[in-house]
TORKOLRO-730226 format. One record per atom (N, C-alpha, C, O): x, y, z; residue in three letters; atom name; residue number from 1. Coordinates in Angstrom, 3 decimals. Layout:
<atoms>
xx;yy;zz;type;atom;seq
X;Y;Z;ALA;CA;NUM
...
</atoms>
This chain:
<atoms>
xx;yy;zz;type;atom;seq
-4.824;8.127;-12.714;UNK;N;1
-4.775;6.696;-12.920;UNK;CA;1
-4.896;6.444;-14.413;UNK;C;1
-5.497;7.315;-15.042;UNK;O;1
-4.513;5.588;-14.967;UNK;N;2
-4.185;4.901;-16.483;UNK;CA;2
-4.736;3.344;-16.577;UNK;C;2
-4.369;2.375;-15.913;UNK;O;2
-5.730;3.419;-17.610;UNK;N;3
-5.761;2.080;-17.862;UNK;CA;3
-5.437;1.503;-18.909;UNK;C;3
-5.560;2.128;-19.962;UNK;O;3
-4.901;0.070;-18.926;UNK;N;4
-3.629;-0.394;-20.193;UNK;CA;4
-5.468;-1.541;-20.134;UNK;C;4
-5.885;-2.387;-19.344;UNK;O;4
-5.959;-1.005;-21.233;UNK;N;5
-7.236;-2.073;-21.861;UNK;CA;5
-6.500;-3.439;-22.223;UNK;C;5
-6.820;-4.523;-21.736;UNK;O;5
-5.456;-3.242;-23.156;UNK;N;6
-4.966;-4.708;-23.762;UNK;CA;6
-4.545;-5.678;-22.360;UNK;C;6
-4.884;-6.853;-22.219;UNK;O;6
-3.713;-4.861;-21.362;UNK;N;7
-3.005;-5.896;-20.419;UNK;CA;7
-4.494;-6.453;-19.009;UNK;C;7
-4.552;-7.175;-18.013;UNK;O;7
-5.317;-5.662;-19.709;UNK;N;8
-6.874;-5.771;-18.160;UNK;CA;8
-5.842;-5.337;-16.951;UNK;C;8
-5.644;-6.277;-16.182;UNK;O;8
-5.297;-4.397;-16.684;UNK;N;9
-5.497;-3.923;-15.616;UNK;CA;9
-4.875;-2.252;-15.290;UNK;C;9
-4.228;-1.683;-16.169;UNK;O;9
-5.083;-1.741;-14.285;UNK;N;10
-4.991;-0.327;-14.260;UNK;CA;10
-3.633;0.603;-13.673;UNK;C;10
-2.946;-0.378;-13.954;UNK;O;10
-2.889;1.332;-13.264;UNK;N;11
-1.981;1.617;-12.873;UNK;CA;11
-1.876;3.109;-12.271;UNK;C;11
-1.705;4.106;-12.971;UNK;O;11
-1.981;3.113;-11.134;UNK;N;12
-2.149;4.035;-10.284;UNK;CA;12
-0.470;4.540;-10.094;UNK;C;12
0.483;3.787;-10.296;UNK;O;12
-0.365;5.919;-9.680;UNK;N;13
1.010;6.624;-9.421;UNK;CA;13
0.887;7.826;-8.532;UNK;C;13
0.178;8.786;-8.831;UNK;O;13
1.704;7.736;-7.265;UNK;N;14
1.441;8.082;-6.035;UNK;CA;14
2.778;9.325;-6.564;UNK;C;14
3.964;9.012;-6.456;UNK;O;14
2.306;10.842;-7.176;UNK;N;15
3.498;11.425;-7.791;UNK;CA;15
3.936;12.157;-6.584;UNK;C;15
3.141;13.096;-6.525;UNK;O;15
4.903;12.276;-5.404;UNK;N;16
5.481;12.677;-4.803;UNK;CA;16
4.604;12.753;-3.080;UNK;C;16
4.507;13.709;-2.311;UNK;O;16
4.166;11.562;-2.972;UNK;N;17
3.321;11.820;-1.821;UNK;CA;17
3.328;12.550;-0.905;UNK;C;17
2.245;12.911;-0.444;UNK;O;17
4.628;13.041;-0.301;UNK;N;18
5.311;13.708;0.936;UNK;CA;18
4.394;15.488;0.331;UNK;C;18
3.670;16.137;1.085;UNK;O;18
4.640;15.799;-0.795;UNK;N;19
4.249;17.098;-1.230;UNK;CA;19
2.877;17.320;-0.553;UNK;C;19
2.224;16.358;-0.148;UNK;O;19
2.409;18.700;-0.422;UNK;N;20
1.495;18.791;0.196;UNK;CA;20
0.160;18.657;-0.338;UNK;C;20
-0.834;18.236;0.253;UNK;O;20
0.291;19.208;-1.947;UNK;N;21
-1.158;18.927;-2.711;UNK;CA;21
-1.013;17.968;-3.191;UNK;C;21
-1.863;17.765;-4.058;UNK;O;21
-0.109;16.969;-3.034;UNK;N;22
-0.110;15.576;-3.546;UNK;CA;22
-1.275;14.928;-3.215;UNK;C;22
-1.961;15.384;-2.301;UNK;O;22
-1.759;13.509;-4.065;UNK;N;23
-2.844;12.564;-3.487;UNK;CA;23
-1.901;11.687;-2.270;UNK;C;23
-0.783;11.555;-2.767;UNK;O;23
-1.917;11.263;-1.353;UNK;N;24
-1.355;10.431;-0.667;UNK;CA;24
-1.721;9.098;-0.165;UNK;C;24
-1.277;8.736;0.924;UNK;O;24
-2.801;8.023;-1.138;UNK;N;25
-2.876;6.995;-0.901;UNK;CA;25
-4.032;6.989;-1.957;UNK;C;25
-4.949;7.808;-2.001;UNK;O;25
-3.844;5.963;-2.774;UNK;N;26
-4.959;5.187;-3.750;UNK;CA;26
-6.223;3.963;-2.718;UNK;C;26
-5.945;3.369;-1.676;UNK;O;26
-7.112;3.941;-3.225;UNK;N;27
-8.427;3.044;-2.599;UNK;CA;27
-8.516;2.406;-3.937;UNK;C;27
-8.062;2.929;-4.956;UNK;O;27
-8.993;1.493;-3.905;UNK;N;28
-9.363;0.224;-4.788;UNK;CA;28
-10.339;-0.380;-3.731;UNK;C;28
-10.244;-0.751;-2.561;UNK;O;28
-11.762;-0.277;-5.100;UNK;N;29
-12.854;-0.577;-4.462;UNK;CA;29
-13.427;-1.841;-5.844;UNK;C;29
-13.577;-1.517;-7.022;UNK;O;29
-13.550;-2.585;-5.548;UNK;N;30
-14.581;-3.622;-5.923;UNK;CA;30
-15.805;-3.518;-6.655;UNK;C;30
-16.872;-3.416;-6.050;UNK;O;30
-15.755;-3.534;-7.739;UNK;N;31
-17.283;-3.397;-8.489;UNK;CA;31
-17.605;-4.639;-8.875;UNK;C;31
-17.112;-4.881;-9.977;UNK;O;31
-18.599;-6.063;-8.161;UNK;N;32
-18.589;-6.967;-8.864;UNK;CA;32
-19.830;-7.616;-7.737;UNK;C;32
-20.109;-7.090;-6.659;UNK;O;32
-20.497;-8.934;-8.321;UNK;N;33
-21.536;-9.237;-7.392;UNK;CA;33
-21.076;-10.416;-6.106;UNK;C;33
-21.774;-11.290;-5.591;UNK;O;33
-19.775;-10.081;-5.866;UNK;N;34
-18.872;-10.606;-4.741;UNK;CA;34
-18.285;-9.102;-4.035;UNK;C;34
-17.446;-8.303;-4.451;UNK;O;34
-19.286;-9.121;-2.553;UNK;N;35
-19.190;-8.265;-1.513;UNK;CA;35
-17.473;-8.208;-1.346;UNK;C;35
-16.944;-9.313;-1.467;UNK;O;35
-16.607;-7.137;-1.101;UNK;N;36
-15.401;-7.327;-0.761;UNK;CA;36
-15.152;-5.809;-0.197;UNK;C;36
-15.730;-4.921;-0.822;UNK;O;36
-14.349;-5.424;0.922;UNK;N;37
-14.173;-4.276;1.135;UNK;CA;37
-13.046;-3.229;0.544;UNK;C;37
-11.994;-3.508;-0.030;UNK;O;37
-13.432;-2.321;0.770;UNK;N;38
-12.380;-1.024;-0.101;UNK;CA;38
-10.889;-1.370;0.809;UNK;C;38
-10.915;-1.526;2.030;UNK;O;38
-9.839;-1.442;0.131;UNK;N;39
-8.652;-1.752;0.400;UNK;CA;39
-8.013;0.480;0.106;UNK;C;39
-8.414;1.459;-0.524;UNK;O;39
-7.079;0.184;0.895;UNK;N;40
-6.145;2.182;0.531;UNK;CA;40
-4.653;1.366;1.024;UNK;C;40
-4.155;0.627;1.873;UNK;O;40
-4.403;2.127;-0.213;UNK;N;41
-2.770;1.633;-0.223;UNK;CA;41
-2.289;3.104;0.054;UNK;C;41
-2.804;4.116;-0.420;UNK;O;41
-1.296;3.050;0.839;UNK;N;42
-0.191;4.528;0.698;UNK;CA;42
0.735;3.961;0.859;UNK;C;42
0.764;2.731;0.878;UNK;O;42
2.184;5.034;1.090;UNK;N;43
3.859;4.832;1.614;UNK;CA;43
4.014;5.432;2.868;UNK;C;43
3.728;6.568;3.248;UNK;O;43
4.624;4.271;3.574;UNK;N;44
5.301;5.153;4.706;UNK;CA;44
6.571;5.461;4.718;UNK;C;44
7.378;4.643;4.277;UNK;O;44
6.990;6.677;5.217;UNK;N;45
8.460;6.507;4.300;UNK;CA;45
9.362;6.668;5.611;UNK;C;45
10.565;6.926;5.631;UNK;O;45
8.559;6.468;6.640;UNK;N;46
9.219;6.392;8.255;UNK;CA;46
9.725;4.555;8.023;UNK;C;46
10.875;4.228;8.314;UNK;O;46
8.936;3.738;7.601;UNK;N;47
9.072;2.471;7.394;UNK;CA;47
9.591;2.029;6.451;UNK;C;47
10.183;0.951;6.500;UNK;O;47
9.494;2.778;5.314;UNK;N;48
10.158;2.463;4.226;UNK;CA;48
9.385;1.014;3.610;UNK;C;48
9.881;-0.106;3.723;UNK;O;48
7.993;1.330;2.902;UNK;N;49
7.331;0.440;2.540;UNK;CA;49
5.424;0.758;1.974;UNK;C;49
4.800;1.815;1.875;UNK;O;49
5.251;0.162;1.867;UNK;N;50
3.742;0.445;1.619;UNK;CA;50
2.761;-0.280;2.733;UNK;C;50
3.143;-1.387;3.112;UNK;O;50
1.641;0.191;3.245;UNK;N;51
0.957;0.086;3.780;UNK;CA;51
-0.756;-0.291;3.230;UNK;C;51
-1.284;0.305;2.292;UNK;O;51
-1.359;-1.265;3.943;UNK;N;52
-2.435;-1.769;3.099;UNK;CA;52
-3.503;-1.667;4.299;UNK;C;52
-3.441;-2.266;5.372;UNK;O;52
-4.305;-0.943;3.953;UNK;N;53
-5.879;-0.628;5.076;UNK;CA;53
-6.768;-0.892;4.802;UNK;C;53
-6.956;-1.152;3.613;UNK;O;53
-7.827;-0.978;5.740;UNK;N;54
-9.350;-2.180;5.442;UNK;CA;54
-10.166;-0.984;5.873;UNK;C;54
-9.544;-0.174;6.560;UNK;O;54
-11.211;-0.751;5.657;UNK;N;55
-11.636;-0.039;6.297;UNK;CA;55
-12.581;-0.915;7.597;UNK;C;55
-13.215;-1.904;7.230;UNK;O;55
-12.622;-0.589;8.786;UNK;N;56
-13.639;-1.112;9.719;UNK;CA;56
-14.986;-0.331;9.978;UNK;C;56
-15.221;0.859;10.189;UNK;O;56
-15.723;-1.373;9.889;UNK;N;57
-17.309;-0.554;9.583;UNK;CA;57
-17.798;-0.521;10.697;UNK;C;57
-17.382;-1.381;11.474;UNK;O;57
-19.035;0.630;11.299;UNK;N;58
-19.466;0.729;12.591;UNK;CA;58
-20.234;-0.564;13.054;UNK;C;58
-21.072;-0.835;12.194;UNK;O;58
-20.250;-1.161;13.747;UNK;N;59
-21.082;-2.474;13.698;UNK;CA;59
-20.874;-3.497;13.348;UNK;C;59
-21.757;-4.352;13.280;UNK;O;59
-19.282;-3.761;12.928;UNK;N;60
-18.872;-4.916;12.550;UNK;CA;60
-19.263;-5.244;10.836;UNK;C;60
-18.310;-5.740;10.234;UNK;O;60
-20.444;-5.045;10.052;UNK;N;61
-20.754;-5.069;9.136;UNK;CA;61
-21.412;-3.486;8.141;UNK;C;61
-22.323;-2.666;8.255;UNK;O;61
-20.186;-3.800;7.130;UNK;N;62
-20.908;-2.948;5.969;UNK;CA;62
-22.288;-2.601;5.623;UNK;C;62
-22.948;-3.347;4.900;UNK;O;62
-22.657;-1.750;5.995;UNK;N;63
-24.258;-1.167;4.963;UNK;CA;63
-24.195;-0.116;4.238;UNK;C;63
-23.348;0.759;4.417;UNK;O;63
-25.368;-0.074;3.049;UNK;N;64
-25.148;0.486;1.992;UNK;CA;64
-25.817;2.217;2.894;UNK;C;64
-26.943;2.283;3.387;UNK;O;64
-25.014;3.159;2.898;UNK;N;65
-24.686;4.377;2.860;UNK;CA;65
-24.665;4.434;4.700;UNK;C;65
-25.254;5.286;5.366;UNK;O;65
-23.900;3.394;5.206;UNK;N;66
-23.782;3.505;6.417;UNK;CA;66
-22.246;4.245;6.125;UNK;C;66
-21.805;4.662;5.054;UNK;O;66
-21.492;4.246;7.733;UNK;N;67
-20.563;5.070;7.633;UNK;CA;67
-19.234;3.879;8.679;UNK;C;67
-19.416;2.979;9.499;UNK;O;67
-17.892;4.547;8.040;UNK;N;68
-17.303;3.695;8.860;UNK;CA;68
-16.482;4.063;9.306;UNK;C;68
-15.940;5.035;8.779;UNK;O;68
-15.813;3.376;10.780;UNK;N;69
-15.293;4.312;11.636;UNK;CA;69
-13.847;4.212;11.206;UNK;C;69
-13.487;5.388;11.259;UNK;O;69
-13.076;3.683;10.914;UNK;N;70
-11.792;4.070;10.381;UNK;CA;70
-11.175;3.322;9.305;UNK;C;70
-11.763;2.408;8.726;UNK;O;70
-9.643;3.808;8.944;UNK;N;71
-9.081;2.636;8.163;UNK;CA;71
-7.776;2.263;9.006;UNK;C;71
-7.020;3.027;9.607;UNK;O;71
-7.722;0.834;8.880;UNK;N;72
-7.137;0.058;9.568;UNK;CA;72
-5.942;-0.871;8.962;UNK;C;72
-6.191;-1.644;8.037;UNK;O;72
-4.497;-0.753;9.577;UNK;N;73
-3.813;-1.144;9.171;UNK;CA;73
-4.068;-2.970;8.933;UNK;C;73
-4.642;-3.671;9.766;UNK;O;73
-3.529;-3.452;7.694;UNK;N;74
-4.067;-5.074;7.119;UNK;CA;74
-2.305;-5.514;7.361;UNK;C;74
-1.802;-6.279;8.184;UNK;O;74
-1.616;-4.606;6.179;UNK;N;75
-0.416;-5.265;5.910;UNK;CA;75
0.639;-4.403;5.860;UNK;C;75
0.182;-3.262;5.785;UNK;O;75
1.814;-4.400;5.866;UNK;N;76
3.008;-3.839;5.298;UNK;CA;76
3.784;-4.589;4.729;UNK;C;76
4.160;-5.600;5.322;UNK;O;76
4.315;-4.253;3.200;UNK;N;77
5.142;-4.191;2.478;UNK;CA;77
6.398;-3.696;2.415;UNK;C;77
6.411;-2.473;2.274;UNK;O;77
7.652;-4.309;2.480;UNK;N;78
8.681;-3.304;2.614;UNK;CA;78
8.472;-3.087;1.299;UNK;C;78
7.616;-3.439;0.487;UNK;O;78
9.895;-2.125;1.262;UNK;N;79
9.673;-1.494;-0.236;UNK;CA;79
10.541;-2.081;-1.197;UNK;C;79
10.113;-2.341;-2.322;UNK;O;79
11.915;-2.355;-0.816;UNK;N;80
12.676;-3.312;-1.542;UNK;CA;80
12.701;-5.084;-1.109;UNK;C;80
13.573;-5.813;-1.582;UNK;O;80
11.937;-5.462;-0.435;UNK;N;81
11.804;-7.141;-0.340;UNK;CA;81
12.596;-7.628;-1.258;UNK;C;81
13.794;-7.863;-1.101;UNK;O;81
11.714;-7.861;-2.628;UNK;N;82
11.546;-8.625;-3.357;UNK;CA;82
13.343;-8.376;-4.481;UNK;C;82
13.671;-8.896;-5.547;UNK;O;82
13.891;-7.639;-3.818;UNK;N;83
14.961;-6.934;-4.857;UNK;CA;83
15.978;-7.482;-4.326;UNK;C;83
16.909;-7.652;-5.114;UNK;O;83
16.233;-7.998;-2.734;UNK;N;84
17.338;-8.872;-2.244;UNK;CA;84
16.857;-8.779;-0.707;UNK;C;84
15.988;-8.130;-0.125;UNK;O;84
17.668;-9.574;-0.382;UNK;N;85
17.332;-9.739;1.513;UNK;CA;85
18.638;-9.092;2.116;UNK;C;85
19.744;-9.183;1.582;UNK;O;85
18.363;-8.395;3.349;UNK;N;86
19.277;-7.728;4.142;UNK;CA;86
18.742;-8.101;5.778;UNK;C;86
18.359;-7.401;6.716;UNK;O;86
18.888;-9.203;5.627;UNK;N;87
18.582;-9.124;7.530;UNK;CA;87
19.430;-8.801;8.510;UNK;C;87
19.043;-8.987;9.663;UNK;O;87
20.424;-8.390;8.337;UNK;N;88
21.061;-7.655;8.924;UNK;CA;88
20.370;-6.624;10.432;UNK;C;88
19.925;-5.511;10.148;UNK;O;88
20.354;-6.813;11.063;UNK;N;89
19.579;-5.696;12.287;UNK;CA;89
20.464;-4.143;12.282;UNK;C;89
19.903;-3.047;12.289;UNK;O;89
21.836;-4.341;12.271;UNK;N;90
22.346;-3.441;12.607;UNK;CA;90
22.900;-3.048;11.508;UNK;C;90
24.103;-2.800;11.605;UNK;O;90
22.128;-2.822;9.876;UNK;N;91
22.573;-2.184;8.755;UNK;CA;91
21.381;-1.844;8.341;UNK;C;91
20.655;-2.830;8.469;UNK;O;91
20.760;-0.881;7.875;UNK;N;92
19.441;-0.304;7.456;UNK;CA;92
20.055;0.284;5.801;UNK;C;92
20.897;1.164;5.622;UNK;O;92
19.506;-0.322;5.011;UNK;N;93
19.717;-0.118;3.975;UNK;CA;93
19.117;-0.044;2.081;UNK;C;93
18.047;-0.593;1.817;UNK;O;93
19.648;0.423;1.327;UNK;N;94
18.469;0.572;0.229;UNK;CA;94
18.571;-0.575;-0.239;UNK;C;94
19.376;-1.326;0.313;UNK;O;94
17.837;-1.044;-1.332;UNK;N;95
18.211;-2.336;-1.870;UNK;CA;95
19.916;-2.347;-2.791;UNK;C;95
20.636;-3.346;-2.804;UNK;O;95
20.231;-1.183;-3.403;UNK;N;96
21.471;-1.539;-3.716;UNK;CA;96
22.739;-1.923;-2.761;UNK;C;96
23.483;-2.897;-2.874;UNK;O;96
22.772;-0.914;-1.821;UNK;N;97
23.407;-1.042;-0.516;UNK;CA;97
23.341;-2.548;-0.398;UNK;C;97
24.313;-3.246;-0.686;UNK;O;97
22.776;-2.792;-0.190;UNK;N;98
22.139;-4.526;0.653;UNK;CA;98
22.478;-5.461;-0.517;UNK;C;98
22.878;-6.463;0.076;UNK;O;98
22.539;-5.675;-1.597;UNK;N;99
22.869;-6.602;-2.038;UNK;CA;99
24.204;-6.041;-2.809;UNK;C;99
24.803;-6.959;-3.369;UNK;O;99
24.693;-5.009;-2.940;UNK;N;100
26.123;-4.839;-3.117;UNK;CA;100
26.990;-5.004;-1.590;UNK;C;100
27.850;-5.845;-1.327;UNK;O;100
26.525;-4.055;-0.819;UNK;N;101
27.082;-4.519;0.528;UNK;CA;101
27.086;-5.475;1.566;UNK;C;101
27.714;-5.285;2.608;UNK;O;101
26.446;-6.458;1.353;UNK;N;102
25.862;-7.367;2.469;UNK;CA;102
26.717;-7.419;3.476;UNK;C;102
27.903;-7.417;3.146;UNK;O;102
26.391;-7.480;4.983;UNK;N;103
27.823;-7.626;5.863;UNK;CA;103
27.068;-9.400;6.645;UNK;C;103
27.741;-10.097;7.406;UNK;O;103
25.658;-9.758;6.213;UNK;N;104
25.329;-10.564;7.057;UNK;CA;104
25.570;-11.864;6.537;UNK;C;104
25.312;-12.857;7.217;UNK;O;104
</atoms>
């Protein structure tokens, strides 16, 4: 991970996740006197997108060196959204595909 001091914020890089000694998902945890839970980002590349997990704590609530029972899917991200729309059902495609090809 890299931190850019001038811009305040940090930049994490997921270098080839699929590899086997790769890291395969970043956590971003909260240091501040506003309680908030650890968020883990990874890729799914069955979905083609990123994935955002909460962790769920035994008991419904967080305690300090309690333990928790899993992480839990929050959100998905596709991966090209924001680069053009392809709603198309019956064309699965990258973002260039999709906005050079559109058939919809």
């Amino acid at each position: 991970m890299s931190k850019d001091d001038y811009k305040g914020h940090a930049t994490a890089t997921l270098w080839y996740p699929r590899a086997e000694e790769s890291r395969k998902h970043v956590t971003i945890e909260l240091m501040d006197v506003r309680a908030a839970d650890d968020l883990r980002i990874e890729y799914d590349f069955d979905r083609d997108g990123y994935v955002i997990k909460q962790q769920r704590w035994a008991g419904g609530m967080r305690s300090f060196g309690g333990d928790y029972e899993e992480w839990v899917e929050v959100a998905f991200i596709e991966a090209w959204k924001a680069a053009c729309s392809c709603t198309s059902a019956s064309v699965r495609c990258l973002a260039i595909a999709c906005c050079l090809f559109k058939t919809d």
